[in-house]
N, C-alpha and C positions, 0 to 999 in steps of 0.2 A: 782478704781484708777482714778486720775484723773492728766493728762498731760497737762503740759501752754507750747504753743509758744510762745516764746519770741520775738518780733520783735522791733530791737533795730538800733535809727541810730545818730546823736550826742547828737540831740535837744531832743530825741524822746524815750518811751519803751511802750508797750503796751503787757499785756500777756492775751494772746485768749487761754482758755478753752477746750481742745480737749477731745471725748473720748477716752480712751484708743484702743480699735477697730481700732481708725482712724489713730494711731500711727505706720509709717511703715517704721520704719530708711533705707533707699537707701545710704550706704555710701559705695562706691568703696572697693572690698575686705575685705569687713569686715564678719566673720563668727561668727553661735554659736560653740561653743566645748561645751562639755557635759562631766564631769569629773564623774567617779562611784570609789566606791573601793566594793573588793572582801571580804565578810572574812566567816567565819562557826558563825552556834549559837550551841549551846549547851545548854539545861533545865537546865544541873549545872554542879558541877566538876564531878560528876560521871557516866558522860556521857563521859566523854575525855577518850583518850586510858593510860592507865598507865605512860607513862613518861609525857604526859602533868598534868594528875594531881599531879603528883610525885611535877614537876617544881612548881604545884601551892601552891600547901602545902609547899615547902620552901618560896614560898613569903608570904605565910599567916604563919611565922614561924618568919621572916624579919619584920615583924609589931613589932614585944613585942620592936625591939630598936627603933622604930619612938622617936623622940621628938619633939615632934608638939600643947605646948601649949596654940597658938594663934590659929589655927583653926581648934582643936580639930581633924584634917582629916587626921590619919595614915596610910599613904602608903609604904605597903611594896614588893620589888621588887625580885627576882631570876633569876641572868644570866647563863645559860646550856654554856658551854663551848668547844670544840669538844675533847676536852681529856677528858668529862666526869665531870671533876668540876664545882661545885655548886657555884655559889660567892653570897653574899645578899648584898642588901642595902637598905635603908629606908630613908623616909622625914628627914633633921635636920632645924627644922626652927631658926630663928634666928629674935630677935626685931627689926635690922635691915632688914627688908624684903629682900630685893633686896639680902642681901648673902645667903638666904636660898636655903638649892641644895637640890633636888628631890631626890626618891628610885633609879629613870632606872637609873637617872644620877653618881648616887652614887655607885652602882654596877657596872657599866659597866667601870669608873674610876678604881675603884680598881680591876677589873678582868683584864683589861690590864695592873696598875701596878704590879700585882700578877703574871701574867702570859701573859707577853710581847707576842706578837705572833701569841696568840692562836682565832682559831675564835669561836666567840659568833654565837651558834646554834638558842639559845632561849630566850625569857625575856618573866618570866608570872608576872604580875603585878595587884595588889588586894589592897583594903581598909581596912578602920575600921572606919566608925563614929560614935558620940556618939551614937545617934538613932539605929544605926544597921540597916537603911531602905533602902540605896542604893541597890536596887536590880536590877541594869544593870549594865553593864562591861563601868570601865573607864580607856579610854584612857590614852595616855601620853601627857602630855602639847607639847607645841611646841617647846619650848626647847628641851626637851626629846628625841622628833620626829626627830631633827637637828642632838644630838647627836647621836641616837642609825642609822640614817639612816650614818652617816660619817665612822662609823665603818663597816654597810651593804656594801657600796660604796669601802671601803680601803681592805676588805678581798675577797670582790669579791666574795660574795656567800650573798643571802639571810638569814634573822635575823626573823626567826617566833616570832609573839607575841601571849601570851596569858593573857584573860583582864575579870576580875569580879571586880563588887561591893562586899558590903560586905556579899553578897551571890546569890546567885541563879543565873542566866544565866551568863554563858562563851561564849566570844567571842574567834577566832584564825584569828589572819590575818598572810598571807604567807609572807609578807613584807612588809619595811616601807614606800616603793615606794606606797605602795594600798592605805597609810594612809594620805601621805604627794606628792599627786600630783605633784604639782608644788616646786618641790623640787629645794634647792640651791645647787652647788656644787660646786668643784676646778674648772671646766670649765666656769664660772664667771670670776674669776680673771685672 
């Protein structure tokens, strides 16, 4: 890697070469932070204890409604509920991009219109693409991460996820504070 000083004065610029080595920013109060998240792996679904793979199989259950003819990538989601209810939802893409709404986002909307109140225990969320060859667990976009973390945030109890491709290794994260560090919330505004 290779770092320029810049040394700049009305008439003048001139950028000198450093190596990186040599580079040792001194600015008052400034620190590193070091962000990790937590989560489990799992070989596949049938390593999880029975209600996570329960949850997963309805999200892989949630796939057949995707409608995702522009990039072929169905994603389908399952919200656990603490009464026990299952809610699904799935990708609806749209040729308009921008109005396409996701599985988590999809699900989790209609588990709170369904069932005002109630808190979301869990969301497992799983794929389909054509290939069949994503074999890591995918995440939720960031969208996703805003919503499902506003609900974590408003019930005041953590929201477990559980996350495959279209096969083989399961991820679980305890929350969506593990996923989404630098999170936003009402204390912004």
């Amino acid at each position: 890697m290779l770092i320029l000083l810049i040394c700049e004065s009305k008439n003048f610029q001139r950028k000198i070469p450093l190596p990186e080595r040599c580079f040792k920013p001194k600015i008052k109060g400034m620190k590193k932070i070091l962000f990790s998240a937590e989560y489990l792996s799992y070989p596949d679904e049938k390593a999880l204890n029975s209600n996570d793979a329960e949850l997963l199989a309805e999200a892989k259950k949630a796939l057949k409604t995707s409608y995702s003819p522009y990039s072929k990538f169905k994603v389908g989601a399952a919200v656990l509920l603490e009464n026990g209810e299952i809610v699904h939802g799935s990708n609806q893409e749209n040729a308009a991009f921008p109005v396409t709404i996701c599985a988590e986002r999809n699900a989790a909307f209609a588990a709170a219109v369904r069932f005002p109140g109630v808190t979301i225990s869990a969301v497992a969320i799983t794929v389909e693409t054509q290939t069949k060859g994503l074999h890591k667990p995918v995440p939720p976009c960031g969208s996703c991460r805003q919503v499902l973390l506003e609900y974590e945030l408003r019930q005041e109890k953590d929201i477990k996820l559980i996350l495959q491709g279209d096969s083989g290794e399961v991820y679980t994260v305890s929350s969506l504070k593990d996923i989404l560090p630098l999170l936003f919330d009402a204390s912004f505004l």
